[in-house]
Structures are given as structure tokens and as C-alpha cells.
C-alpha atoms as a printed R data frame, in Angstrom:
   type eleno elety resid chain resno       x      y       z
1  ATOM     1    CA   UNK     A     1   0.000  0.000   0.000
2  ATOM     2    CA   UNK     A     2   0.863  3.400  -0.575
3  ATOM     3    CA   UNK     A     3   1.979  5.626   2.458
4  ATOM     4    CA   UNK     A     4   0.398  9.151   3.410
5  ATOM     5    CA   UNK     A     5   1.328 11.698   2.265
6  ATOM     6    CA   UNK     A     6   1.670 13.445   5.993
7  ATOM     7    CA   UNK     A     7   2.972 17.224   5.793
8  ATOM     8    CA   UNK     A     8   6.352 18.616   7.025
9  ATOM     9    CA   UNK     A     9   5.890 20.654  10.389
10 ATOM    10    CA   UNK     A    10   7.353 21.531  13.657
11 ATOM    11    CA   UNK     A    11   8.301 18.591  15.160
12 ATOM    12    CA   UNK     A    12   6.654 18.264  18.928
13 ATOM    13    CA   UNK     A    13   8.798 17.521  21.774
14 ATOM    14    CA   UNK     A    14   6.802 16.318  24.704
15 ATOM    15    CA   UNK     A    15   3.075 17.281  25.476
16 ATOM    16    CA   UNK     A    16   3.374 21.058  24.173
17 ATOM    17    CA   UNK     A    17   2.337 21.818  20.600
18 ATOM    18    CA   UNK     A    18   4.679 24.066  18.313
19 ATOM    19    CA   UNK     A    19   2.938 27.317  18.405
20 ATOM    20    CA   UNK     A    20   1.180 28.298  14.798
21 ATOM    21    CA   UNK     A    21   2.971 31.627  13.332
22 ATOM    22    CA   UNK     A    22   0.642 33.831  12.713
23 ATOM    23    CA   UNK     A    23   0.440 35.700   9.747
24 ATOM    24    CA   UNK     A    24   0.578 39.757  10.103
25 ATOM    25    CA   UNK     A    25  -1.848 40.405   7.345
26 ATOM    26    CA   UNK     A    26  -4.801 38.284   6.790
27 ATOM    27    CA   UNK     A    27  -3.830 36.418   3.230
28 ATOM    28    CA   UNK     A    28  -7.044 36.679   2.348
29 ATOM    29    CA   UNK     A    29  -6.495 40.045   2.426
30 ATOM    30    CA   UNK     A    30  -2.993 40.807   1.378
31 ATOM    31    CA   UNK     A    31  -3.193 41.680  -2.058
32 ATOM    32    CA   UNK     A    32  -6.209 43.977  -1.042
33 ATOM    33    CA   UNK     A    33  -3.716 46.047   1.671
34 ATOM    34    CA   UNK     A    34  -0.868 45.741  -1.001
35 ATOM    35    CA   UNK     A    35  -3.057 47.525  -3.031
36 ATOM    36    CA   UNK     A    36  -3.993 50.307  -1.098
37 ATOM    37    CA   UNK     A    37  -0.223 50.858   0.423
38 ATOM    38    CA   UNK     A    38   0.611 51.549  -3.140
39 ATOM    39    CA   UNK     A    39  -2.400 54.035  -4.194
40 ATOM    40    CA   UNK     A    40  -1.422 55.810  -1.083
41 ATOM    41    CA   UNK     A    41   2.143 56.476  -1.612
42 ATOM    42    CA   UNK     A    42   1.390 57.185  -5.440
43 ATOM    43    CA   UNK     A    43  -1.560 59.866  -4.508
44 ATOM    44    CA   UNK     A    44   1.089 61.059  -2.018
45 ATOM    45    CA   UNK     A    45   3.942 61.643  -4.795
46 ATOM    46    CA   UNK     A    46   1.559 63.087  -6.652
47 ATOM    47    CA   UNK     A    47   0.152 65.990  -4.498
48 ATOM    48    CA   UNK     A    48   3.974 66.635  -3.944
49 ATOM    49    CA   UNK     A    49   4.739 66.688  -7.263
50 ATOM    50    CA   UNK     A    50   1.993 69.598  -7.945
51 ATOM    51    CA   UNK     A    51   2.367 71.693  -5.133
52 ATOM    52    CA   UNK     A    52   6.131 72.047  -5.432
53 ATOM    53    CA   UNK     A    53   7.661 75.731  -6.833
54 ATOM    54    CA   UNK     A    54   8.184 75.558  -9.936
55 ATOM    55    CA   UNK     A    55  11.851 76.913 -11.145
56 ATOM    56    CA   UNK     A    56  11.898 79.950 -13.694
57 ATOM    57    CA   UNK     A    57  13.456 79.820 -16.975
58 ATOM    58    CA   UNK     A    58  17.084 79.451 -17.444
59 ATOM    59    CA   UNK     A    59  19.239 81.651 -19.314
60 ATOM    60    CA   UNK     A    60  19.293 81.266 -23.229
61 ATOM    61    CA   UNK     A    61  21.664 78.953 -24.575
62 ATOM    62    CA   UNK     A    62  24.751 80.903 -25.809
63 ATOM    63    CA   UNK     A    63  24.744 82.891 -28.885
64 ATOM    64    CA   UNK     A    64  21.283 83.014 -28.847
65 ATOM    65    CA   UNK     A    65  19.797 86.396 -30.645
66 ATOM    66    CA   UNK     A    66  16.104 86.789 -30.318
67 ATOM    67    CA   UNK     A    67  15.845 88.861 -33.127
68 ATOM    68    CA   UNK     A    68  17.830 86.670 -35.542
69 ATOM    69    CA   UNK     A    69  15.403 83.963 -34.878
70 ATOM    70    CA   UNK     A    70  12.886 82.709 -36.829
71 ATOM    71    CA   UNK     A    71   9.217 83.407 -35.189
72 ATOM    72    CA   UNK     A    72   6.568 80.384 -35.235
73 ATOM    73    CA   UNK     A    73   4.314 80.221 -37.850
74 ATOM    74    CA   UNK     A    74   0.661 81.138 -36.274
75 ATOM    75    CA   UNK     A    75  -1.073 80.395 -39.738
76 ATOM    76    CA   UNK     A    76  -2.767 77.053 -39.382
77 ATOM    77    CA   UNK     A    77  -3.608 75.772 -43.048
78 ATOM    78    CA   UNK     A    78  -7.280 75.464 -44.121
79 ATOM    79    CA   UNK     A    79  -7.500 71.525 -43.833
80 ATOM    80    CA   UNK     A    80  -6.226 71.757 -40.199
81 ATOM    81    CA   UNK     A    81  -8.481 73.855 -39.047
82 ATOM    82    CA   UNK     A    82 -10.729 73.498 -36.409
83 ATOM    83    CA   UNK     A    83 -14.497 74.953 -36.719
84 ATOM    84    CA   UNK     A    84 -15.576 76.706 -33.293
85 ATOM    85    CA   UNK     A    85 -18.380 78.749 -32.537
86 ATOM    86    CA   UNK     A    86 -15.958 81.088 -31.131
87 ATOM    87    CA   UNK     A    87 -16.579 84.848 -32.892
């Protein structure tokens, strides 16, 4: 006959039973506190992120002339156009 299959545990010495660890977090659980732990600390780096001072502008890169440049074309071609009800 086949033997059992019996599982691996503390071995008990005498009449006291090993005591049962105890898991910190429930496992049924776990993945649901995981979860939140890592919400938190994102919504944390967030509102840190937007309330910070923003730095100013740096000085322009050398021989840099304003006037020399080029200025952005504002004219947006017909096709591109978008049609608001904006007058």
C-alpha cells in the first residue's frame, strides 16, 4: 500500500504543541492592503509633485539672438483647421 502523504511541520517535543505563526496580514487580504499601500504612496507623490515651486526659466543657450530667430508660424492651413463657434 501506498503511504500518506503526511505534511512537514514543527516537530513536537513532549506534550506542548509548536505554536502556529501567525500571519501579520490576513492572506485573504494581502493583495487587497498591497493595493492600497501603493495608491497611497502614489496619490502622495503626486500631491507633492503639484504643489512644489516651480523653477523659472534658465538663461538662453549661448549665442542666442532673439531677433535673428525665426518666429513660429501662427497660420494654421485650411485643412487643419478646427471649426468653433468662437466669434
Amino acid at each position: 500500500m501506498a503511504k500518506k502523504n503526511q505534511k512537514s511541520t514543527e516537530r513536537q517535543f513532549g506534550k506542548t504543541k509548536p505554536q502556529e505563526k501567525k500571519p501579520l496580514i490576513d492572506p485573504k487580504y494581502k493583495n487587497t492592503f498591497w493595493t492600497g499601500v501603493t495608491i497611497i504612496i502614489l496619490i502622495i507623490f503626486f500631491i507633492i509633485n503639484n504643489t512644489r515651486f516651480v523653477p523659472e526659466q534658465g538663461p538662453y543657450p549661448p549665442r542666442y539672438n532673439a531677433s535673428t530667430e525665426p518666429a513660429p508660424d501662427s497660420i494654421i492651413p485650411a485643412p487643419l483647421r478646427m471649426e468653433t463657434n468662437n466669434k
